[in-house]
Each structure stands twice: as structure tokens, then as C-alpha cells.
C-alpha positions in Angstrom: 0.0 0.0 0.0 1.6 3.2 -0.8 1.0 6.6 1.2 1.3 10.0 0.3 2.5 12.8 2.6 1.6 16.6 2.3 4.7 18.2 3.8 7.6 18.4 2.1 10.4 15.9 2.5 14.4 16.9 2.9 16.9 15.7 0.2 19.5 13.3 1.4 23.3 13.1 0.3 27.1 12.3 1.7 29.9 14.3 1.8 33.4 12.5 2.1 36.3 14.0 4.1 39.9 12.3 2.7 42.8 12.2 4.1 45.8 11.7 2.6 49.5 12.4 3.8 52.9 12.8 1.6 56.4 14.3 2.7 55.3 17.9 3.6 51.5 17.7 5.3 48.2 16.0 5.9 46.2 16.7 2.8 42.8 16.7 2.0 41.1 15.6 -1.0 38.7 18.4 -2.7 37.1 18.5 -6.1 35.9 21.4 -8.4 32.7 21.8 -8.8 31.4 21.6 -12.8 27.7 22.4 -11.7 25.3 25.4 -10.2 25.2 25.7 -7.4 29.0 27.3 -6.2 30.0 26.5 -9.8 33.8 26.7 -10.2 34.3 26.4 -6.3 36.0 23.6 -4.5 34.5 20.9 -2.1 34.4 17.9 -0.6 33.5 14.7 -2.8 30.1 13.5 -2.4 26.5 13.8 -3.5 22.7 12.6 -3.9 21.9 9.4 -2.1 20.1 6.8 -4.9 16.6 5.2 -3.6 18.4 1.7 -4.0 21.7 2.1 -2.3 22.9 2.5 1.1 24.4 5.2 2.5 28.3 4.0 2.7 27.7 2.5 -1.0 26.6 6.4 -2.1 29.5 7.4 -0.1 31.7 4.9 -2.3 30.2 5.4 -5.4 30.6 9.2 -5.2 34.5 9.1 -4.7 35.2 7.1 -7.7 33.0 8.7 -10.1 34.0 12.1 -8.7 37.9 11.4 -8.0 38.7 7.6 -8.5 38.8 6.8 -5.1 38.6 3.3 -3.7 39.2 4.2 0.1 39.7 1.0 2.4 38.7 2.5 5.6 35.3 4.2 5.3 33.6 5.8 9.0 30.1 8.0 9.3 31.8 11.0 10.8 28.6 13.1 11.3 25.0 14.6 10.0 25.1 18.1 8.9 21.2 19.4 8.6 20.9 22.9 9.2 18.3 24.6 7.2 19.8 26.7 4.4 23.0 24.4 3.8 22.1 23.9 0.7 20.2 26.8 -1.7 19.0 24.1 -3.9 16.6 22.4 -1.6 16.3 21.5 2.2 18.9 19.3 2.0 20.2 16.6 5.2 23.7 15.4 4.7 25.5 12.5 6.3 29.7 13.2 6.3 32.1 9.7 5.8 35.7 10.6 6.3 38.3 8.1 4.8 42.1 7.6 5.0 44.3 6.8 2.2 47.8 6.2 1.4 48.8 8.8 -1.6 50.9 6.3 -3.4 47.9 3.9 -4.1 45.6 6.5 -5.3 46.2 8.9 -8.3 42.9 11.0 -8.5 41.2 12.4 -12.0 37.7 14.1 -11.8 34.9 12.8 -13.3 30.9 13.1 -13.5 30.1 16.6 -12.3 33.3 17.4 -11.2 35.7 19.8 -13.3 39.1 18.6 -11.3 40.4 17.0 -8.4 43.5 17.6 -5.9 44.9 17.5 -2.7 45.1 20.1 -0.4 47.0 20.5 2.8 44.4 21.0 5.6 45.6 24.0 7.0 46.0 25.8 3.9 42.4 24.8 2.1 40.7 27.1 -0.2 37.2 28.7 0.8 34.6 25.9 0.0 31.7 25.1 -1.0 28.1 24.9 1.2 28.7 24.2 5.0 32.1 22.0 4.2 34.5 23.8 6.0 32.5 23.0 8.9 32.4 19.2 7.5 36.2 18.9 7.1 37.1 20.9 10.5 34.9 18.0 11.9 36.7 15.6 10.0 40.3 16.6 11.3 39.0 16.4 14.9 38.0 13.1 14.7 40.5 12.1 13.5 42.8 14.0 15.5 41.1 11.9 18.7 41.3 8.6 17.0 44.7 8.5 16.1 45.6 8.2 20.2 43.4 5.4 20.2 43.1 3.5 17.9 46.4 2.6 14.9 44.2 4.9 12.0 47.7 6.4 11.3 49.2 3.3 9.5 46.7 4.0 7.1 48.7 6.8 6.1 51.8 5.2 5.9 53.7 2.9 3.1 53.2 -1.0 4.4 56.9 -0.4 4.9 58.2 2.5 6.8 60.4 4.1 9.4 59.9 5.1 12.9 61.1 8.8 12.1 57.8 9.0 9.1 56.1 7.1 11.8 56.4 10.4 14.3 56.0 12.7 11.3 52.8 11.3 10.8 51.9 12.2 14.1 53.2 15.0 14.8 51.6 16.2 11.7 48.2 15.0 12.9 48.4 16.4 16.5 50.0 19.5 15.4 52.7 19.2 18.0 56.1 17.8 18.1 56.4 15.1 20.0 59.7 13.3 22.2 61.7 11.2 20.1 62.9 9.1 23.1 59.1 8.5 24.9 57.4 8.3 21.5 59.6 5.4 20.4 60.0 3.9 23.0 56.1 3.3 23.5 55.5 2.3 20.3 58.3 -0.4 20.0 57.1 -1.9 23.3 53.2 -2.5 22.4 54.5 -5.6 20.3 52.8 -4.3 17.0 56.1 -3.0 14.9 57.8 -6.0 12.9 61.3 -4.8 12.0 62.2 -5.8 9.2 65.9 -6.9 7.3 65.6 -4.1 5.2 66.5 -0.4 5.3 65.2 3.3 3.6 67.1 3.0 -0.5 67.9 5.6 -2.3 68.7 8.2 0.5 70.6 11.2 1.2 71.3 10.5 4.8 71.9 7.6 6.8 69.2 4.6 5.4 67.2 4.0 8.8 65.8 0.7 9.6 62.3 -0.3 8.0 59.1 -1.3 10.0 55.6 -3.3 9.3 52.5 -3.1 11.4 51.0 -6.0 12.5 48.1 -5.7 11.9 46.7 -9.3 12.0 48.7 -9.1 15.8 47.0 -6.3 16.7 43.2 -7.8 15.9 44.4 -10.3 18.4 45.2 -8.1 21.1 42.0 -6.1 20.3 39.7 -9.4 20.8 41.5 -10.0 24.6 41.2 -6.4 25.4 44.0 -4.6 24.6 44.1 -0.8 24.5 46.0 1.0 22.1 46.9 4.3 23.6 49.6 6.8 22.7 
């Protein structure tokens, strides 16, 4: 039996925060829009939700048609629905936030997108609807997480060293951290493999190379273990 309704319904669609880190910053992952409205200006990937589809599979489908993205890790962040968000239409939004590793992901716009790039995220240009607000969101979650739970080996190369390690960190937390304590903690949680190989093609000194564990670390999870920097 269907049923009618005589108010007016909101429009639903996800917005996608990426994060993405190279040698120089945390970056963020922004496309330019092709269409009205805020035509020309940059924003975060995303779009209408389809009546078949779930929400995370929008949130998917709109990063590769938009930028090519095929993010592993995929979290609701947050639902952005104050009225006048969106001049089109009233229009409810659900954020994702994803974490990528640059190297596996070269990006190229698509469908109503002009161009997509990476920006560092605290040097963005002024965006689109309420997405500052969406990405400032973003970086605080994430910000959080990353003492928590091991989100920054996202980030990394599946091989790396404990100086890019810190970086990462330090980069995240926007604070430099102690070289000594910060090693030291790491190294004795058990997670870090070293490995028989070191850094190539280097300037300095080539520094030893490190894996996560990751299959080690679902094992500590199940029996309780905390991760906490």
C-alpha cells in the first residue's frame, strides 16, 4: 500500500572528508565543482543518495566517479542538517571521512566534477556549502582517533620508518612530539615487525624499515588490549 504525505520531504546526500599524507602535510582531498550551485568552487566529494543504495555504498560510489577513489577504511563522521545548507533544496547530509595512502591512489575528476586535488588542511581554499564545517569536523575526529586506535598506518607505506612514523603524528596532532618517549612506547606494544631491510635511495643515513601487524593487533583487540599513545 503506498501513502502520500503533504509536507515536504528533505533531500538526502554524503559528503566525504579524505585524508591523505605525503612528505610535507596532511592533505585533503577536494574536487571542483562543474555544476550550479557554487559552480567553479571547490568541495568535498560527495552527493545525492540513490533510492536503491545504502548510504556507505553512495559514499563509495561518489568518490570514484568524482575522483577515482577506492578508500579502504570508510567511517560515518557526522550529519550536517541545518536549514539553508544547501540553496538548492532543504537538503540533510551524512559526512564519511576516509584515510588513504597517496601512493595507491592517483585522482582524476569525473561526472560533475571539473578537477580533483589534494590540499593541505591548513592551507584549504574557501569551500563550497557548510564543508569547512564538514572537514574541520573531520580533522577532529581524527585528530582523537589516532591516540586510540592505529588509524595512522593507514597513512603510511606498508613499509616504513619510525622517524615518518612520528611525522605522521606529529603532523596530525599538530605538536612535536619526544623522540625518546614516543619510540620507546610504540616499539614496546609488540605491533612494529622490523624488518631486514632499510630506507634506499637516500641522502642520509638509510634507517631501519618497520611493518605493522596488523593481524597481531586484531588479536590483542579481541583479549582487550588498549591501544593508547
Amino acid at each position: 500500500m503506498s501513502h502520500t504525505y503533504e509536507y515536504p520531504r528533505p533531500a538526502l546526500t554524503v559528503d566525504c572528508v579524505v585524508f591523505g599524507l605525503d612528505e610535507e602535510d596532511l592533505k585533503v582531498l577536494l574536487i571542483r565543482r562543474d555544476l550550479e550551485p557554487f559552480q567553479g568552487r571547490w568541495a568535498l566529494p560527495g552527493g545525492f543518495v540513490r533510492m536503491d543504495e545504502s548510504l556507505e555504498d553512495a559514499a563509495r560510489r561518489e568518490l570514484q566517479e568524482e575522483a577515482g577513489i577506492r578508500p579502504g577504511l570508510l567511517e560515518q563522521l557526522y550529519t550536517f542538517g541545518a536549514p539553508g545548507r544547501d540553496p538548492r533544496d532543504r537538503v540533510v547530509s551524512v559526512a564519511y571521512f576516509a584515510l588513504v595512502k597517496l601512493s595507491d591512489h592517483r585522482v582524476h575528476a569525473a561526472t560533475d566534477a571539473r578537477e580533483a586535488a589534494w590540499f593541505p588542511v591548513w592551507d584549504m581554499p574557501k569551500l563550497a556549502f557548510d564543508h569547512a564545517d564538514i572537514a574541520a569536523t573531520a580533522l577532529q575526529r581524527l585528530k582523537g582517533k589516532v591516540r586510540y586506535q592505529p588509524l595512522g598506518f593507514e597513512l603510511l607505506p606498508p613499509k616504513f620508518t619510525l622517524t615518518q612514523l612520528q611525522r605522521l603524528y606529529e603532523k596530525i596532532l599538530e605538536r612535536e612530539l619526544d623522540k625518546r618517549n614516543f619510540r620507546k612506547k610504540l616499539l614496546a606494544m609488540g605491533l612494529l615487525e622490523e624488518l631486514d631491510e632499510v630506507e634506499q635511495d637516500v641522502s642520509h643515513r638509510a634507517a631501519r624499515l618497520y611493518r605493522f601487524d596488523h593481524k597481531k593487533y586484531k588479536q590483542l583487540e579481541k583479549a582487550g588490549f588498549n591501544f593508547e599513545l
